[in-house]
C-alpha positions as CSV (number, residue, x, y, z in Angstrom):
1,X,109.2,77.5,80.3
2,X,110.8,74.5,78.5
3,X,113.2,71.7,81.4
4,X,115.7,69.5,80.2
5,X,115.0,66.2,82.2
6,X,117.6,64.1,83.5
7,X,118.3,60.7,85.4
8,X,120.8,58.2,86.5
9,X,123.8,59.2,85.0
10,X,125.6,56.5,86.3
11,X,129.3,58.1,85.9
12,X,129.1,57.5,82.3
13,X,130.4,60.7,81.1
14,X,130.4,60.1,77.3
15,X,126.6,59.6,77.5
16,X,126.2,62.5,79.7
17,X,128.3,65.3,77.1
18,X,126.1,63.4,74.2
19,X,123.1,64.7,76.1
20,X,123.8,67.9,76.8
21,X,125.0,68.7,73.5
22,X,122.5,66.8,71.9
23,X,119.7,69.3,74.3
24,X,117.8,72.0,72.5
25,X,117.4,75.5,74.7
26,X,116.0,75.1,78.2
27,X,115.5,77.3,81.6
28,X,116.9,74.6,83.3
29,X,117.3,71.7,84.0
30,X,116.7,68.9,87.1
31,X,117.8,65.9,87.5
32,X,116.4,62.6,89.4
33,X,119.5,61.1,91.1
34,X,122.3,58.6,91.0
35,X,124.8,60.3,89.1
36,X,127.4,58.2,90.5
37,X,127.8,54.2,90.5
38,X,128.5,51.6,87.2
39,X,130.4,53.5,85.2
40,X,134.4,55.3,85.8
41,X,133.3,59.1,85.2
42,X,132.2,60.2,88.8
43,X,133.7,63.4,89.2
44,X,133.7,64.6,85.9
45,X,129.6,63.8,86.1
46,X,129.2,65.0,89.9
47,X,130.8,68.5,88.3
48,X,129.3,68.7,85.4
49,X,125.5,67.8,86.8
50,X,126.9,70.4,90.1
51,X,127.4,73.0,87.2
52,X,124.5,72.6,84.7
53,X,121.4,71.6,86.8
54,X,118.7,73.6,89.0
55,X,117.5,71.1,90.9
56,X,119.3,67.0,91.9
57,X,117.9,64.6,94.4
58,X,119.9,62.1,95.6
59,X,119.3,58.3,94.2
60,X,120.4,55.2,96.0
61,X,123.7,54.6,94.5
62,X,124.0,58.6,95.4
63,X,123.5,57.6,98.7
64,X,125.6,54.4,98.9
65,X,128.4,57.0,98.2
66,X,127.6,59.4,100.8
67,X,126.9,57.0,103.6
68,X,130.0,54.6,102.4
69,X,127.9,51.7,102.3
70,X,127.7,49.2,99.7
71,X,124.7,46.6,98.1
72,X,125.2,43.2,99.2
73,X,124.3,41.5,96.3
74,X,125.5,43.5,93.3
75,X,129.2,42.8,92.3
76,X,128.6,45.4,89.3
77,X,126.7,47.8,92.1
78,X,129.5,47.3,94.3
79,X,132.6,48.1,92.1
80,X,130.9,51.1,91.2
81,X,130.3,52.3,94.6
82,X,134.0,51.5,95.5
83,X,135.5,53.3,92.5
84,X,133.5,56.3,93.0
85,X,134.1,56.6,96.4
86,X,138.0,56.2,95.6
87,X,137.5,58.6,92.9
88,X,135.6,61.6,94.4
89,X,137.2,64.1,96.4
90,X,136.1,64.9,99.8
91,X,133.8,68.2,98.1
92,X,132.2,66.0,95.8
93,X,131.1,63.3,98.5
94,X,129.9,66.7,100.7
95,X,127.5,67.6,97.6
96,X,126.4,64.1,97.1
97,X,125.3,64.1,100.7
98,X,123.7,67.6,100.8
99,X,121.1,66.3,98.6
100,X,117.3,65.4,99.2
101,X,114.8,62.6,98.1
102,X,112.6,65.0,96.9
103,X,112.7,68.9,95.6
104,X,110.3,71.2,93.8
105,X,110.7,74.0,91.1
106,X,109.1,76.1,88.9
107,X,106.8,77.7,91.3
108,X,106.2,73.9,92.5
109,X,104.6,72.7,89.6
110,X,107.3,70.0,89.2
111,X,108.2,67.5,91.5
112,X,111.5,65.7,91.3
113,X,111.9,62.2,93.3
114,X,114.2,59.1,92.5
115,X,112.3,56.2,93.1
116,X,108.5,57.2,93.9
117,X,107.2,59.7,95.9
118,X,106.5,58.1,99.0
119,X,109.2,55.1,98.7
120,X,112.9,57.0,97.7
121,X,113.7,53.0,96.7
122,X,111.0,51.3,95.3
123,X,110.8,50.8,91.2
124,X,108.3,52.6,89.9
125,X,107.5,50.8,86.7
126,X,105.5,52.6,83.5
127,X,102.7,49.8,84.3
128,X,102.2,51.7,88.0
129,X,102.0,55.0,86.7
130,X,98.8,56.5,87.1
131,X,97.5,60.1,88.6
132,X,97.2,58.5,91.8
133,X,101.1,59.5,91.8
134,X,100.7,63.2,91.4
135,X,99.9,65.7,94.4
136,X,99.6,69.0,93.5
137,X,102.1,68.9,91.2
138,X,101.8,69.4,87.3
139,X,104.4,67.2,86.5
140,X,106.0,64.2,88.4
141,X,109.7,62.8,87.9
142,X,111.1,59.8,88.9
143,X,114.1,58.1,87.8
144,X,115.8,54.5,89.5
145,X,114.1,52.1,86.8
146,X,116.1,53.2,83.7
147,X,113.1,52.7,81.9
148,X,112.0,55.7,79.4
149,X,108.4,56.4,79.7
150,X,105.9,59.1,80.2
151,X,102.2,59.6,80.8
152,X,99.9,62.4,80.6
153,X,96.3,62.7,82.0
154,X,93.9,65.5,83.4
155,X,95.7,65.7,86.6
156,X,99.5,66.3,84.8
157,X,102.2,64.1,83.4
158,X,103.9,61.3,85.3
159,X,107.1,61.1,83.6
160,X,110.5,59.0,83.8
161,X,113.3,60.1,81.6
162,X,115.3,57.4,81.1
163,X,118.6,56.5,81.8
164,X,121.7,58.6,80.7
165,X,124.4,56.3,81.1
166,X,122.8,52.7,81.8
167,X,119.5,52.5,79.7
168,X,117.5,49.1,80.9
169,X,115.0,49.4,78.3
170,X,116.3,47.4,75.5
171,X,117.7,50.4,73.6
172,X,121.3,51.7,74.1
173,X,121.1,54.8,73.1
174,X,121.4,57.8,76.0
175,X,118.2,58.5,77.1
176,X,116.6,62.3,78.7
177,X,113.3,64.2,78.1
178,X,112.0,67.7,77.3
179,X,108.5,69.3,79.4
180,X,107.0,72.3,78.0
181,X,105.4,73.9,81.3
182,X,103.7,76.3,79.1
183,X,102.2,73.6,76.9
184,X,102.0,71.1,79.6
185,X,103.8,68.4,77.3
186,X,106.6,66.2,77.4
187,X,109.2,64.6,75.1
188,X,111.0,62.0,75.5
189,X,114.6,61.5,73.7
190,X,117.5,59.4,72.7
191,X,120.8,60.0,71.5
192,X,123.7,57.7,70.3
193,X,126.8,58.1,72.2
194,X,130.4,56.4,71.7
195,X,129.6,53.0,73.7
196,X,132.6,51.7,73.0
197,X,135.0,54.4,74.3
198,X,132.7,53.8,77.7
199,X,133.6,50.4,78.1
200,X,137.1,50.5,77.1
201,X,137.3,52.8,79.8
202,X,135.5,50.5,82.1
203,X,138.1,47.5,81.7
204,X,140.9,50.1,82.1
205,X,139.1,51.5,85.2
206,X,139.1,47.5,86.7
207,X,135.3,47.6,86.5
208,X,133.0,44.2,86.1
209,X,133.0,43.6,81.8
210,X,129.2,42.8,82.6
211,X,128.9,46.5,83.3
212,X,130.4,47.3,79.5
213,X,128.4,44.8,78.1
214,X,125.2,45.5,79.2
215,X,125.4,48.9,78.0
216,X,125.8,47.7,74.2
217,X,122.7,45.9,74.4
218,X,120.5,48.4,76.8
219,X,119.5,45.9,79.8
């Protein structure tokens, strides 16, 4: 059984049709949360992530949408919560909300979380990964860090995809991951994606440039 991996989309909808056409043959797919926030694409990436994936948990900018709350400190955080919850229809917001921290498939051999799997918020960085992290899992997702990384030891693979639509790890390109249940592997992949066309769209959309920027150079 091969699972296309999946994390903070982030409303950028450009990265997100890159991926998926860019994704070789899978069973499935799961993804580890905040598919809304940043970027102006919220219901077309609430849909399209409703349509195509197994198994979503809900991440924190998920969440912020939901509960229509916003982050105090964030002004690029906080336009995006604001536009998506302007943007999303009542439905949408109702699936958003119906989402856990935490969900199982594949006959529970892989666990799917958004920050870590005790703390839904904290940053689970590659330097704290470790097998202490696994349970009886085989294989461990988290998302929240944008970072692309993945370990394997006895015990399974600890893995975090990468960012779809706001990489933070120095390298712009869209960023998801492939694990072979059968062969117990993992890989992790990029794919260029029309950046530009995204943040045109985010100065028509009234979003922070910042947000547009920071895309272009993967931070």
């Amino acid at each position: 059984m091969r699972i296309g991996v999946l994390s903070d989309v982030h409303a950028n909808a450009v990265a997100l049709d890159a991926v998926l056409a860019d994704m070789p043959p899978v069973d499935r797919i799961v993804n580890a949360g905040d598919v809304v926030g940043y970027n102006p694409w919220p219901g077309a990436c609430v849909e399209t992530v409703r349509e195509r994936t197994a198994v979503s948990v809900i991440g924190n900018h998920d969440l912020k949408v939901a509960t229509e709350t916003n982050f105090s400190q964030n002004r690029m955080a906080q336009a995006g919560i604001r536009h998506a919850i302007e943007e999303l229809s009542a439905e949408q917001r109702e699936w958003i909300a119906s989402l856990s921290d935490s969900r199982r498939c594949c006959a529970d051999r892989v666990k799917v979380v958004h920050g870590h799997p005790d703390h839904p918020n904290h940053y689970t960085y590659p330097e704290e990964f470790g097998p202490h992290l696994l349970d009886d899992e085989d294989v461990l997702v988290m998302g929240h860090t944008h970072v692309q990384h993945a370990e394997q030891y006895d015990e399974g693979i600890v893995l975090n995809p990468g960012s779809v639509g706001q990489p933070r790890d120095r390298d712009p390109r869209a960023a998801y991951a492939i694990v072979d249940l059968d062969a117990l592997s993992v890989e992790t992949r990029r794919v260029e994606y029309d950046v530009d066309a995204v943040v045109d769209a985010i100065e028509a959309a009234g979003l922070p440039e910042r947000t547009g920027a920071r895309l272009r150079r993967g931070e």
